[in-house]
C-alpha positions as CSV (number, residue, x, y, z in Angstrom):
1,X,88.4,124.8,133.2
2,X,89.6,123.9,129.4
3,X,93.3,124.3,130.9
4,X,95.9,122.0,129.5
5,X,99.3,121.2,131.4
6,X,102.1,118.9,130.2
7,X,103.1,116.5,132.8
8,X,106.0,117.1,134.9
9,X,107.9,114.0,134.2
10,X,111.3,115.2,135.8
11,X,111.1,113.0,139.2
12,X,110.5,110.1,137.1
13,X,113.0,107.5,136.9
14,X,115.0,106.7,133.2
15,X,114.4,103.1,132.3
16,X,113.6,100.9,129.1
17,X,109.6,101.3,128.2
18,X,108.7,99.8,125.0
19,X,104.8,99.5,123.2
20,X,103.1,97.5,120.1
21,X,100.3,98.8,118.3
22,X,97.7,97.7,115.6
23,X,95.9,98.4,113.3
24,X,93.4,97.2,110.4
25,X,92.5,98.2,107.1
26,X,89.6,96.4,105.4
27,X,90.1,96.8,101.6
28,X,89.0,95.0,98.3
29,X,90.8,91.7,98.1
30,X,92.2,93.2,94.7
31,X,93.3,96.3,96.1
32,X,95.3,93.9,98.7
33,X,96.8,91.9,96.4
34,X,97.7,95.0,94.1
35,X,99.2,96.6,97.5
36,X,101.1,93.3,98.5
37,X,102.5,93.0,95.2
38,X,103.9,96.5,94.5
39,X,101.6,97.1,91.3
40,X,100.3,100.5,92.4
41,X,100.2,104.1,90.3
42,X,102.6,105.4,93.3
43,X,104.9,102.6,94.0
44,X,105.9,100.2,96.3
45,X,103.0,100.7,98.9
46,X,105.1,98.2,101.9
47,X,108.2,100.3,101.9
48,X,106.3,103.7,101.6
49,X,103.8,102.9,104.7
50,X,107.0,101.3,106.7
51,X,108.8,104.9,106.6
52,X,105.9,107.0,107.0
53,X,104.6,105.1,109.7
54,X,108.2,105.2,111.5
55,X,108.2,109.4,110.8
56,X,105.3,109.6,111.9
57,X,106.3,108.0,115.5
58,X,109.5,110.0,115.4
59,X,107.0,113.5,115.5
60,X,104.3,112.4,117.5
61,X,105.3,115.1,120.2
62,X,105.2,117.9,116.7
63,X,101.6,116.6,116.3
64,X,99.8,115.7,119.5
65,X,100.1,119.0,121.7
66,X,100.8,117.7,125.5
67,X,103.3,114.6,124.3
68,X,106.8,115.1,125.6
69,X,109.5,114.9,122.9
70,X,111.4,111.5,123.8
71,X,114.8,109.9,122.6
72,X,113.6,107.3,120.2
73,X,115.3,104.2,120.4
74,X,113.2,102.1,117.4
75,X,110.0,101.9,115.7
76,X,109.4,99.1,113.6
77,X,106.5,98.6,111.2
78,X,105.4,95.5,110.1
79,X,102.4,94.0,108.3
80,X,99.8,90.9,108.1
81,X,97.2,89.8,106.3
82,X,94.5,87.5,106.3
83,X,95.4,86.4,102.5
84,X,92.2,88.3,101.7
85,X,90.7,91.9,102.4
86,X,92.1,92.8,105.7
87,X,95.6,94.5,106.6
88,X,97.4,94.1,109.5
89,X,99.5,97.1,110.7
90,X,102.0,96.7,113.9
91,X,104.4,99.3,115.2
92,X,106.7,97.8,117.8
93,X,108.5,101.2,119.6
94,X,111.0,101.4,122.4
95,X,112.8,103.8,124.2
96,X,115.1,104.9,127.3
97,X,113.5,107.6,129.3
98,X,111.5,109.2,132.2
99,X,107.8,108.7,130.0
100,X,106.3,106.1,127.6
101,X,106.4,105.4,124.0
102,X,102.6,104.3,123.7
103,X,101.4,107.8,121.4
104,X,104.7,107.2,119.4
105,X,103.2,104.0,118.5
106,X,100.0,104.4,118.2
107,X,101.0,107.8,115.7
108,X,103.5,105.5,113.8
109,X,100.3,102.6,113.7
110,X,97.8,105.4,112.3
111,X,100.2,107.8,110.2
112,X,101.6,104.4,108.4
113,X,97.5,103.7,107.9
114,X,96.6,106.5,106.3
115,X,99.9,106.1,103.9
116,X,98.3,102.8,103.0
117,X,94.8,104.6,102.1
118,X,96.3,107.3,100.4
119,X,98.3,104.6,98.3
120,X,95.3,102.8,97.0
121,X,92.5,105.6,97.6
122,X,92.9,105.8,93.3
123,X,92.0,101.9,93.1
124,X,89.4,101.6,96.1
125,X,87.7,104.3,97.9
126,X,85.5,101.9,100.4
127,X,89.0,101.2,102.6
128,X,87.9,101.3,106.1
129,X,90.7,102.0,108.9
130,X,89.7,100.5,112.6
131,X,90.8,98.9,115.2
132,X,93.7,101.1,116.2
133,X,95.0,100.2,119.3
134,X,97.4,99.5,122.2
135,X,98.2,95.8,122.6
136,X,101.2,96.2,125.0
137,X,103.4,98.4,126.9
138,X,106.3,97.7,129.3
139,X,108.4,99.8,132.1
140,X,107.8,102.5,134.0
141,X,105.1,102.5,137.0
142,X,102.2,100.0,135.1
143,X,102.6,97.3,132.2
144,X,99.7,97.3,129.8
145,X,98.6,94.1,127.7
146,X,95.1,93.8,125.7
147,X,93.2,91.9,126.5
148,X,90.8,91.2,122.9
C-alpha cells in the first residue's frame, strides 16, 4: 500500500547488541599512499574519515526515516589495507537497548566512505566504493555473522 510504520520496539527486552561493518574503496595505489600518509590538499584524511564516519553512526536515525533513535554506547572506525589500492573500512558499534545497532554501523561504514572519496576525489576520480556490508551482530532475538 506504500505505507510505512516504525516498529513498535516497546515489549522488547534492554540488553547489550553490538555490530561490525565493512567496507572497500578501490583507489590508485598513489592516492592510497597519499591518503595513508597525510599528504592530501584537505588534511589528515585517517582522522577526518574516523570522525565523520562515527557522526555519521550517531545520526543514522536523522537520515534513514523508520530507524529508531538509540543510546549509543561506541562506534569505532578503523582501517586496512592491502599495501596497494584497496581500503579497508570497519565500524565496530554497540549499544544497550530494546533494538539493534546494525544501520548505525553500516551509516558510520558508508558516511566515513564517502569522507574518504571526498578527500582524494581532487587526486583520483576512478575511486570505487563496494562491498558495504554487515559482517556481525550480537543480542537481541538472532546473532548475524557473514558468511563471505
Amino acid at each position: 500500500n506504500g505505507e510505512a510504520v516504525m516498529v513498535d520496539v516497546g515489549d522488547k527486552s534492554i540488553t547489550v547488541r553490538t555490530a561490525v561493518a565493512f567496507g572497500k574503496i578501490r583507489m590508485k595505489e598513489e592516492t592510497l599512499a597519499a591518503f595513508l600518509s597525510s599528504q592530501l590538499k584537505k588534511g589528515d584524511g585517517l582522522a577526518t574519515a574516523r570522525i565523520a564516519g562515527i557522526m555519521g553512526g550517531k545520526n543514522t536515525s536523522s537520515l534513514i526515516p523508520l530507524c529508531h533513535n538509540i543510546p549509543i554506547d561506541k562506534i569505532e572506525i578503523s582501517f586496512d589495507n592491502n599495501g596497494k589500492d584497496e581500503l579497508y573500512i570497519y565500524a565496530d558499534a554497540k549499544c544497550t537497548y530494546k533494538t539493534g545497532i546494525e544501520m548505525e554501523a553500516l551509516t558510520a561504514v558508508s558516511i566515513s566512505a564517502l569522507t574518504v572519496y571526498d578527500m582524494c576525489k581532487a587526486i583520483d576520480k576512478s575511486m570505487v566504493i563496494e562491498e558495504i556490508r554487515l559482517l556481525e551482530k550480537k543480542g537481541g532475538k538472532s546473532d548475524y555473522c557473514y558468511e563471505g
